[in-house]
C-alpha positions as CSV (number, residue, x, y, z in Angstrom):
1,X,6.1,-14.2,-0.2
2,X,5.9,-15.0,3.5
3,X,5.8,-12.2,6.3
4,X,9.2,-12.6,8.2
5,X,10.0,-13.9,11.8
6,X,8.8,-10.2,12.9
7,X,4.9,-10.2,11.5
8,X,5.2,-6.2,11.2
9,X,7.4,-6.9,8.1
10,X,7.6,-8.5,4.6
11,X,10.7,-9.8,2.9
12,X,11.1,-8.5,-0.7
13,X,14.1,-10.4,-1.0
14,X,15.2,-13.9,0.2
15,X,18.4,-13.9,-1.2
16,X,19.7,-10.5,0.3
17,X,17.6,-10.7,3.3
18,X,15.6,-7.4,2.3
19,X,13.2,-6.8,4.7
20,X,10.4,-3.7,5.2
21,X,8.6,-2.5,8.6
22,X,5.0,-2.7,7.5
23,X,4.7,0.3,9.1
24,X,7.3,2.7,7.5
25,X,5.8,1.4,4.1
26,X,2.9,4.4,3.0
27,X,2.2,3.0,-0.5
28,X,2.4,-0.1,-3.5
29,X,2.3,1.0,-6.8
30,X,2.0,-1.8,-9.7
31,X,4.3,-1.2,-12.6
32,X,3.9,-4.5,-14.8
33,X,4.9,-7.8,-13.0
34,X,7.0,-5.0,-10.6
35,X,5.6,-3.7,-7.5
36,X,7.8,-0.4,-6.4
37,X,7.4,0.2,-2.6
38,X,7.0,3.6,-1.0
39,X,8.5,4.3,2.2
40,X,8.4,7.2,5.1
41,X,11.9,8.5,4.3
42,X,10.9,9.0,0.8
43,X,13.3,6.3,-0.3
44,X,11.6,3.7,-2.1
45,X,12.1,-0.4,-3.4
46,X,11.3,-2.1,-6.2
47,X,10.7,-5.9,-5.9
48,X,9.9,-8.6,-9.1
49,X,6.8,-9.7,-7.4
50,X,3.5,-8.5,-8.5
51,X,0.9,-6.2,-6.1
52,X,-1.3,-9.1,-6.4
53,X,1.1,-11.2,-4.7
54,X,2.1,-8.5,-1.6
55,X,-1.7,-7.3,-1.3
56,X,-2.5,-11.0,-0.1
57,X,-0.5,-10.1,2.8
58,X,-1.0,-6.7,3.8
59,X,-5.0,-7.2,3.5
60,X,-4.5,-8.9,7.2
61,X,-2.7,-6.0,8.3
62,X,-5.4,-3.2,6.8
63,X,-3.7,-2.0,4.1
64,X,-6.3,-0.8,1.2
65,X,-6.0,-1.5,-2.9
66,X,-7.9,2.1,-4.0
67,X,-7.4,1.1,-7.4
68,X,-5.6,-1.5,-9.7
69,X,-2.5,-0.5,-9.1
70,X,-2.4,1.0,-5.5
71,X,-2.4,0.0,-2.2
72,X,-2.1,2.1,0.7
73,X,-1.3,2.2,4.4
74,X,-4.7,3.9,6.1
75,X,-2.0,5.2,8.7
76,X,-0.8,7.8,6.4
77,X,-3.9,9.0,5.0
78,X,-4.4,12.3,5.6
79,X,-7.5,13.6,3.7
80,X,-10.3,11.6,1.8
81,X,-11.4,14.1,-0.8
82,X,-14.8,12.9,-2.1
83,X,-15.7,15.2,-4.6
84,X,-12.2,14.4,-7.1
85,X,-12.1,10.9,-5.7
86,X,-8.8,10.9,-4.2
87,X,-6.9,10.6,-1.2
88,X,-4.4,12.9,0.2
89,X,-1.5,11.6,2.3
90,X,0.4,12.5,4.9
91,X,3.6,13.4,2.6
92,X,1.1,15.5,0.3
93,X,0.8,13.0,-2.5
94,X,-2.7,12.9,-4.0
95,X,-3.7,9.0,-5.0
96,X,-6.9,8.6,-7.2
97,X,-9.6,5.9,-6.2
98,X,-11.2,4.0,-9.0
99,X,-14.8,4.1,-9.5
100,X,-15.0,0.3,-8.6
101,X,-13.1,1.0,-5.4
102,X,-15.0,4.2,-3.8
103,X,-17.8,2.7,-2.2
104,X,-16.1,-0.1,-0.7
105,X,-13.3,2.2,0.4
106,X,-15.9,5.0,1.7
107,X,-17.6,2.2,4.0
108,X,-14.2,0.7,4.9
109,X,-12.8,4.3,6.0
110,X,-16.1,5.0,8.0
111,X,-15.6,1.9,10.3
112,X,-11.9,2.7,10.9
């Protein structure tokens, strides 16, 4: 997947010229070889590529992975509760951290 002409989107469809603003987009969740995108408006895509394959583009653009299967925007984090390990975002959803993930994500949240 390539970042469109604009590089504040991603295309998660060439065919139907799908695109998503980077930053109306608050979450990834993996499910399988899916990814299902979460947006602002609480609407949300599903695209047949893998989180593996739109994490290697939103790294550039500060996105975090939290766990295996989640990647967030830090724009819409609200709350990083460290005593259950999760974050709190701006729509209210609670999103776990993995133990593998909280120390980097800790030091990563402390320089942003």
């Amino acid at each position: 997947m390539k970042t469109s002409e604009n590089p504040l989107t991603i295309t998660l469809n060439y065919r139907n010229n799908l695109n998503v603003d980077l930053e109306n987009l608050v979450y990834l969740q993996a499910d399988s070889n899916y990814t299902r995108l979460y947006l602002q408006d609480g609407s949300r895509k599903v695209s047949a590529k893998t989180l593996k394959h739109f994490y290697a583009q939103l790294l550039d653009h500060g996105f975090l992975r939290i766990h295996r299967s989640l990647v967030i925007n830090p724009q819409y984090i609200k709350h990083l509760n460290t005593y259950n390990h999760c974050v709190e975002l701006t729509n209210g959803l609670h999103l776990s951290i993995s133990r593998r993930k909280r120390k980097v994500f800790r030091m990563t949240k402390e320089e942003v």
